[in-house]
C-alpha positions in Angstrom: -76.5 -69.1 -33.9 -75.0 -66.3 -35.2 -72.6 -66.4 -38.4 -70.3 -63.2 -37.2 -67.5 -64.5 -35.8 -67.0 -66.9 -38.9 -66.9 -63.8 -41.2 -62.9 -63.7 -42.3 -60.8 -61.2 -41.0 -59.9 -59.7 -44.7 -61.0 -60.4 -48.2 -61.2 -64.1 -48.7 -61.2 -66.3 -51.1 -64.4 -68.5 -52.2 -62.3 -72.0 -50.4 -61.9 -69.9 -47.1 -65.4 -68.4 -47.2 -66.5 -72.4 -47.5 -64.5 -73.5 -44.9 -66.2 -70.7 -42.6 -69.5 -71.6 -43.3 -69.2 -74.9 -43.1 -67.5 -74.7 -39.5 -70.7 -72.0 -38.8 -73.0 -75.0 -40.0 -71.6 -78.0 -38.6 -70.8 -76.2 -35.7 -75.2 -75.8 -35.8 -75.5 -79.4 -35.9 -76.0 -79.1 -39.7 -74.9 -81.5 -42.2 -75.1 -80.2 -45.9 -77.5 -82.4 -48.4 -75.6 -82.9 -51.7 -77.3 -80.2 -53.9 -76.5 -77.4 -50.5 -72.9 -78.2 -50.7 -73.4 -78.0 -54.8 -74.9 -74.5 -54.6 -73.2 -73.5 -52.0 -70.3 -74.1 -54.2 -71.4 -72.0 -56.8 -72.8 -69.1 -54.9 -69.0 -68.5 -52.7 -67.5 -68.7 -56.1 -69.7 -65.8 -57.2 -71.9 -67.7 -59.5 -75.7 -66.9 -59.9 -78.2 -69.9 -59.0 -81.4 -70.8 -59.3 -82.5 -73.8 -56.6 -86.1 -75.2 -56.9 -86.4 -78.0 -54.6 -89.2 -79.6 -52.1 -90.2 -77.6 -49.2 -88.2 -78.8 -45.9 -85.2 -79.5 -48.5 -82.5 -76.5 -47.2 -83.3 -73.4 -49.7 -82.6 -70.9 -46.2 -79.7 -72.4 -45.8 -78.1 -71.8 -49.4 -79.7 -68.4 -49.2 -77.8 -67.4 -46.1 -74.5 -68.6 -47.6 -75.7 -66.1 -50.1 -75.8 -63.6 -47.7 -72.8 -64.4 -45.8 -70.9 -64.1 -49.4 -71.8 -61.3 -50.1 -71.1 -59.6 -46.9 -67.6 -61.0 -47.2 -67.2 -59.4 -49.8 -68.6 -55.9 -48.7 -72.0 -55.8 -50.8 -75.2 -54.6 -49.9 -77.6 -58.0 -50.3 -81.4 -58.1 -50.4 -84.1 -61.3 -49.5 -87.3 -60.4 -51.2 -90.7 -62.1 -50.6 -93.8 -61.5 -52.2 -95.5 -61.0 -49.2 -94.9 -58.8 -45.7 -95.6 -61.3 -43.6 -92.7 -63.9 -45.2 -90.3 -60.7 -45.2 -91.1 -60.0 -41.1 -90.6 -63.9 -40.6 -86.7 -63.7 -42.5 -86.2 -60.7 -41.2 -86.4 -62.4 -37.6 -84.9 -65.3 -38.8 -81.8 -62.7 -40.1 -81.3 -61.2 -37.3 -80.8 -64.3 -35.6 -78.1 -65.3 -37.8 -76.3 -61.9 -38.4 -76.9 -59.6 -35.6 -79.8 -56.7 -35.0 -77.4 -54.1 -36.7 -76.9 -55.9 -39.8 -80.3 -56.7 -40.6 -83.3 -54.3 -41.7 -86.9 -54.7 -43.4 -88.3 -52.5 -45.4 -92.4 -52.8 -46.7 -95.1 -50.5 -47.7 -96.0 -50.3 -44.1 -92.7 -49.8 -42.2 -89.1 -49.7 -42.3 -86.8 -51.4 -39.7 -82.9 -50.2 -40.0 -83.4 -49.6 -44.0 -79.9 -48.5 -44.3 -78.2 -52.2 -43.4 -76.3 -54.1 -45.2 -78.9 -57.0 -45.6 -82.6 -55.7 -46.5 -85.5 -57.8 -46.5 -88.1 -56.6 -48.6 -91.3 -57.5 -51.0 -90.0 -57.7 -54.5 -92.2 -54.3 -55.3 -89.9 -52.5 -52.9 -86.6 -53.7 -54.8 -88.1 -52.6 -58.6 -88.4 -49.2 -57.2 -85.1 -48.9 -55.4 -84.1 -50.6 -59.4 -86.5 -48.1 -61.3 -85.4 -44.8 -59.2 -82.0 -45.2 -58.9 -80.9 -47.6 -61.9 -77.6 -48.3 -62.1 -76.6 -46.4 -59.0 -78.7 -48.6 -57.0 -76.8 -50.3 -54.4 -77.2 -53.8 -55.0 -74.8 -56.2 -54.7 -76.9 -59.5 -54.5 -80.3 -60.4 -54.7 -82.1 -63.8 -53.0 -85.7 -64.3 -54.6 -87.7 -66.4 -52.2 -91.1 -67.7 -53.7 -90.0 -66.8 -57.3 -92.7 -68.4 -58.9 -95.0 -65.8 -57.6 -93.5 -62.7 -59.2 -95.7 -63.1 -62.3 -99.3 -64.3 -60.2 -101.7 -61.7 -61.0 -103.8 -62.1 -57.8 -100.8 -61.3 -55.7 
């Protein structure tokens, strides 16, 4: 179900942006696991996280709350995934949540709406948006899925 109409009206602050996305989630049929609610917390408040938890334990969902942030707040945000296929499958799974217009994908092999305000991408495609534009590179928020691959050599 799609998270637009809980976007706030103006600037809010991290409490309202938690109320929102809570009554997005519950409103899903989701309850929040402790360490969601915990991060999701953190990330509303503008903090930087790390979550490494099982498979099947909520990791999307603290991601999107990610997301949703930083759209509230007017930033460009990026999903990376060290492999195409996993950045077509969010990129689907984006658009679901945020609306066609909102979402784009951007590999070696295509690009899908590369000018929206949430990018999926492989992390190769990031370090050269990072490495050619530097500091002027507009990037508000970064969400690393798969992390633990960014140093495999066989990738």
């Amino acid at each position: 179900m799609t998270l637009l109409p809980f976007f706030p009206d103006d600037v809010a602050d991290a409490d309202a942006l938690y109320d929102s996305f809570s009554a997005w989630a519950q409103r899903d049929g989701l309850v929040l696991y402790p360490h969601q609610d915990e991060a999701l917390i953190e990330v509303l408040s503008g903090s930087n996280v790390v979550v490494t938890t099982p498979t099947g334990s909520g990791k999307s969902l603290i991601a999107t709350a990610a997301h949703f942030a930083a759209r509230a707040a007017g930033r460009r945000t990026y999903y990376t995934a060290p492999i195409k296929a996993l950045v077509s499958e969010k990129f689907f799974a984006l658009v679901d949540t945020f609306g066609a217009a909102n979402v784009g994908m951007v590999t070696g092999d295509a690009s899908v709406n590369g000018d929206a305000p949430i990018v999926c991408c492989t992390a190769e495609i990031l370090a050269n948006i990072a490495l050619r534009e530097g500091a002027d590179a507009d990037v508000g928020q970064v969400v690393m899925d798969e992390f633990h691959f960014i140093a495999d050599p066989d990738r």
